[in-house]
C-alpha positions, 0 to 999 in steps of 0.5 A: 730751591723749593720748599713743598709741604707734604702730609704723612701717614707714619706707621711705627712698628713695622716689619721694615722700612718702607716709604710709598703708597697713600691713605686718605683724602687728601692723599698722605704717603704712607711712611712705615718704620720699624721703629717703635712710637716712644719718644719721638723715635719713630717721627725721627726715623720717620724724617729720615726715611723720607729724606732717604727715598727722595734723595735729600738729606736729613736736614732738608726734612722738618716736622711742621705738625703732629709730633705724637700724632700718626698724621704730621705736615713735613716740610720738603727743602729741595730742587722743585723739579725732583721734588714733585717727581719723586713725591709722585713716584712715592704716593703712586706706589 
């Protein structure tokens, strides 16, 4: 089991929900929701989206940092292996 913290761009608002590219240096993936910014709503479906497009569940993803911030740490529990792969995968789309 590993744990990898992972940095975040969350877009609320969005049209649909969408997980993958990156912003910035160092690289955050980009986590679009379409949910609005308003009462840690989007940081939430934010979380789960996450846990959705690499394959964990929900409560394998947790928020380090940044509650009302755009920019947040999560943190990633999970199989090392499939972890790196599927964080690659994401910030390469």
């Amino acid at each position: 089991m590993l744990v990898l913290r992972v940095p975040i761009r969350v877009r609320p608002g969005a049209s649909r929900c969408k997980v993958g590219g990156s912003v910035g240096e160092p690289p955050r993936l980009v986590v679009a929701v379409n949910t609005p910014p308003v009462d840690g709503k989007a940081t939430e479906a934010a979380l789960q989206a996450v846990a959705e497009a690499i394959g964990v569940k929900r409560k394998d993803v947790s928020l380090i940092t940044g509650l009302t911030s755009r920019d947040k740490l999560i943190e990633i529990r999970g199989d090392s292996l499939e972890l790196s792969v599927a964080i690659d995968r994401l910030l390469a789309v």
